[in-house]
N, C-alpha and C positions, 0 to 999 in steps of 0.2 A: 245597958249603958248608963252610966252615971250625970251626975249633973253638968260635971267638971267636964269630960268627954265628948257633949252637946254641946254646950257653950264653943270647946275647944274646936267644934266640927264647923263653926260658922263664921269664925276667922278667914279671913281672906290669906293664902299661902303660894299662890302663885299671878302673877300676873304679867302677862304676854296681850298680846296681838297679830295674828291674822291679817296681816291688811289686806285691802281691797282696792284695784288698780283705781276706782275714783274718788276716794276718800282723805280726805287731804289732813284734817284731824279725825278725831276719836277716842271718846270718850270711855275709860275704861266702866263697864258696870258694877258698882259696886255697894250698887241696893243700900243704904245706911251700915252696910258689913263691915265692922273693922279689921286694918291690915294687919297682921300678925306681925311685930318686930321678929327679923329674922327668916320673913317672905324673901323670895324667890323671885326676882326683876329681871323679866327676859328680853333686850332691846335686840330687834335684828337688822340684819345691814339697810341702808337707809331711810329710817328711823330714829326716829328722839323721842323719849320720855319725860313728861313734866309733870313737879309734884306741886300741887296747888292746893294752900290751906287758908280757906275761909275767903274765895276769892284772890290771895294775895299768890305771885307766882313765888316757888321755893326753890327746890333742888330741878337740874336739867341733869338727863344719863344721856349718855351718845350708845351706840351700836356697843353689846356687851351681857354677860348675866351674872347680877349682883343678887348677897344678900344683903338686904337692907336690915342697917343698922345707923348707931348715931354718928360709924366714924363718915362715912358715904352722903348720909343727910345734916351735912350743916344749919343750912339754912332754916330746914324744918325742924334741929333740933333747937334751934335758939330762939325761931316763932314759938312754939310751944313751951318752950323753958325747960327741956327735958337735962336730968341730971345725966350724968356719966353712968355711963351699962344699965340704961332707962332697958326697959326689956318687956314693957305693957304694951297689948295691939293698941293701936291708932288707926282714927279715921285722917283722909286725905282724899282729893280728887286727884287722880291720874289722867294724864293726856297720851295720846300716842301721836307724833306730828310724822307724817311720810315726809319724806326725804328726795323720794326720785322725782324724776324732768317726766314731768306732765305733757306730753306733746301731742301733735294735729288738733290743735287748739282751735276754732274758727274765729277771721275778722271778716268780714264785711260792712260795707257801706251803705248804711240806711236809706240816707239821702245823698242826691247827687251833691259832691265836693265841688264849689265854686275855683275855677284855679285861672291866673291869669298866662293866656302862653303868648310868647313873643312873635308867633304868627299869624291862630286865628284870634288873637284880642280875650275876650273873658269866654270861657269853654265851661262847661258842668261834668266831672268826671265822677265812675265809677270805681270800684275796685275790690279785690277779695284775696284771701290766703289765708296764711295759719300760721300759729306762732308756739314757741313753747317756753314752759316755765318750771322754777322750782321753788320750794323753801328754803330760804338761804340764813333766816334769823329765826326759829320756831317761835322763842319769847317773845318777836316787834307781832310778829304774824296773830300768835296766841292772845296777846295784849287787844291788839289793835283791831284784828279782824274777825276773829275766831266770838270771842265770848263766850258765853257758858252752854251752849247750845249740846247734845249729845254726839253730834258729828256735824260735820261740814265736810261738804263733796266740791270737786273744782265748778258742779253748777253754779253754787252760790256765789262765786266771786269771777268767772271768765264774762259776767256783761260789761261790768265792771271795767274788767282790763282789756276786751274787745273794745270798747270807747278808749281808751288811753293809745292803744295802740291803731287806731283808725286815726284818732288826732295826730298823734307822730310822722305818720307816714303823710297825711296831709302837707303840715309845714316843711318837709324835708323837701316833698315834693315845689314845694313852691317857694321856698328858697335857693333849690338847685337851678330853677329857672331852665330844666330840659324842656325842648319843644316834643310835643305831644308826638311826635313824626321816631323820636329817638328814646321813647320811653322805654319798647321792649328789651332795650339792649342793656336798660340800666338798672331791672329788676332783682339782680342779685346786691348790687351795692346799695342801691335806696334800700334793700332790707338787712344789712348789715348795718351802716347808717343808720336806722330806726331802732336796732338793738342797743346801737351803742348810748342814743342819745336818750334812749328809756329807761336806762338803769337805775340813775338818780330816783325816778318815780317809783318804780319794784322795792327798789333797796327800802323806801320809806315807809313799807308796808311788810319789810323781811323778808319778800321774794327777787329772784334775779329772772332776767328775761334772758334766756341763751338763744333764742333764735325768732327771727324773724322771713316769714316768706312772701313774698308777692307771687301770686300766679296769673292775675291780672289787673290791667287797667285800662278803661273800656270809656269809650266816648259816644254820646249821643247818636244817632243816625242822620243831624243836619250836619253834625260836625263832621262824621264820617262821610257825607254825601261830596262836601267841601273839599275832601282829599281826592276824591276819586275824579271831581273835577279837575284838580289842578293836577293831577297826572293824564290826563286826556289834554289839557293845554300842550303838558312839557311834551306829549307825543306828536301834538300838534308843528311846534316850534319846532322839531327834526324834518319838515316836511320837503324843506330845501335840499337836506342831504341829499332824500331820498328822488324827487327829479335830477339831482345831476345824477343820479345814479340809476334811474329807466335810458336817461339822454346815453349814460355811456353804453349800456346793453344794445341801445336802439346800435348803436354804431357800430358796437361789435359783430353783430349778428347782419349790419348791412356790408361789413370787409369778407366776412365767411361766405357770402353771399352773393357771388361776383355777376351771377345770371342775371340778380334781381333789379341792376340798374338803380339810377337819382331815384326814381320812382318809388320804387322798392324801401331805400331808406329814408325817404322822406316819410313815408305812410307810417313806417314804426316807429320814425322820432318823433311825430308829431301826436301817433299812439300814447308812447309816455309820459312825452308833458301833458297829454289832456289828461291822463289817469292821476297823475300827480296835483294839478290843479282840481281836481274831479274831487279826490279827498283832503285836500283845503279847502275847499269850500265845505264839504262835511262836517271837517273838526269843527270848522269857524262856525258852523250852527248849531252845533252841540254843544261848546263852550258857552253861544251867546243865550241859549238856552230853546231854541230851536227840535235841537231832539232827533230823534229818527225820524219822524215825520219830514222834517225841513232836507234830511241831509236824502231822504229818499225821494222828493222830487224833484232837487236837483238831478240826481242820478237819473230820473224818468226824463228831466229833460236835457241833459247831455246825451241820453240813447235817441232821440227824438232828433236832437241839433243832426249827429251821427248819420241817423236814419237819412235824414234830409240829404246830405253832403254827400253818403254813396249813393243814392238815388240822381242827385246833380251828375256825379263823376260816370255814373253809366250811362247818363243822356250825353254826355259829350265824349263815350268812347265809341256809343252808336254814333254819333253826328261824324266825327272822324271818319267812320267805317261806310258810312255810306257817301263820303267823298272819294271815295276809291280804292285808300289803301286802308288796311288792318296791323294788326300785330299779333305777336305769338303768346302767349297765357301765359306761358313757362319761360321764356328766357329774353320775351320784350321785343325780339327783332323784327322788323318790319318787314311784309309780306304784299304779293302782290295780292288782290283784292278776290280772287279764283281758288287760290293756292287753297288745298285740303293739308299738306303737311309743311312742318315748317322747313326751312331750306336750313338753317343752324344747325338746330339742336333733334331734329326729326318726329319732332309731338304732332301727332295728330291734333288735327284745328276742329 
């Protein structure tokens, strides 16, 4: 192999890329080797190529395969000063910028977000999701972010836009002024919203943000304690419903009831409303901060007050009973004070 042959064998004649799903530039290699005019330029679908001479950006190719000449490279032919049907290799840096949407990006929040809500006052919120991006300007991106580095992966630049996009969703959140109670319902549009209002910031760096997610937003566990109390209140405040609604049962069940006599439904109405005050006073110790403890010795001693009261009511159905006359267990009627069964309803006594 001759001189001319060797030389000609170390020419640069094609040049492509491979990409790599995280690789956001790259650097073509091309060791001090000059490009051969008349190389082989393989750009594939979403992809850009950039020719940069001496630092300064030149020619940009989109998706395509050229051979490079002086009509394709203006730019680089008029850096260089190359005449018409210039036909000597040249050196040049080549870029290759990806193109496609970079997604499941991660955000999260470092620190707890100060946020003010309109019902518990100043709250510390959390939150997380994932966002995605692309290259929208290779040149702002290449210029601005890139540098002269051999490659750049979306490592180097998503802490970056993880902070842009935690701040976004921040103020949106606190301009929208939802109360923390109505957040989860508003996760799709606060992240729409955050896309839209972050573009200005991408665009100024030549990428676009297509999407925004919230998966969640999370609040301390005093704030959380806070809600769980005041839905023990608001169950609290139905407690009225719920005795006139023992008092209607009591009544119902003393009409179905025709044997059991005043007696009879008085015992069950009087049943209901003590069960219904029985758990007002529960709520009302639990709201006031009271606890199970508090709302459990009430309960020991309404079974106690209880205890007493049928203990009173059987000393006065004996005292009754040893004035002469009795009654019947099952249907109330009055008996002579001998009688083994009843004369009504036939129950044995």
């Amino acid at each position: 192999m001759g001189l001319f042959d060797f030389i000609k064998g170390q020419f640069i004649e094609v040049i492509e890329w491979l990409d790599d799903r995280g690789i956001v530039v790259y650097r073509f290699p091309a060791y001090d080797n000059a490009i051969k005019m008349g190389a082989k330029l393989i750009v594939r679908e979403s992809q850009a190529a950039i020719f940069v001479n001496e630092g300064q950006i030149a020619d940009v190719f989109g998706p395509g395969t050229y051979t490079l000449s002086t009509q394709n490279m203006p730019v680089l032919t008029a850096l260089k000063s190359w005449k018409h049907g210039f036909n000597s290799p040249f050196k040049s840096d080549v870029y290759f910028v990806n193109m496609t949407t970079f997604t499941d990006q991660k955000w999260g929040t470092t620190n707890p977000v100060i946020m003010r809500d309109p019902e518990f006052g100043m709250i510390r919120m959390r939150g997380f999701g994932n966002y995605s991006f692309r290259v929208q300007d290779p040149v702002i991106f290449l210029r601005d972010i890139f540098g002269t580095k051999k490659e750049f992966t979306t490592a180097g630049i998503t802490g970056y836009l993880k902070a842009v996009v935690v701040s976004g969703i921040s103020d949106l959140v606190g301009e929208a002024k939802i109360p923390v109670l109505d957040l989860a319902s508003s996760y799709d549009e606060l992240g729409r919203m955050t896309a839209e209002k972050l573009l200005p910031n991408f665009a100024a760096i030549g990428l676009a943000l297509t999407n925004v997610t919230i998966e969640n937003l999370s609040l301390p566990p005093e704030v959380e304690q806070m809600i769980d109390r005041k839905s023990s209140m608001n169950i609290a405040g139905n407690l009225d419903q719920y005795m006139k609604y023992q008092t209607a049962e009591a009544l119902r069940e003393a009409a179905n009831n025709p044997h059991g006599g005043a007696a009879g439904a008085g015992a069950e109405l009087g049943a209901g409303m003590a069960m219904g005050q029985m758990m007002g006073q529960m709520f009302q110790q639990m709201n006031s901060g009271g606890g199970a403890a508090g709302a459990a010795g009430q309960a020991s001693a309404g079974q106690s007050s209880t205890g007493q009261g049928a203990a009173s009511g059987d000393a006065g159905q004996q005292g009754q009973a040893s004035g002469g006359k009795k009654f019947c267990s099952e249907c109330g009627s009055r008996l002579n004070e001998n009688a083994k069964f009843c004369s009504d309803c036939g129950s044995k006594l």
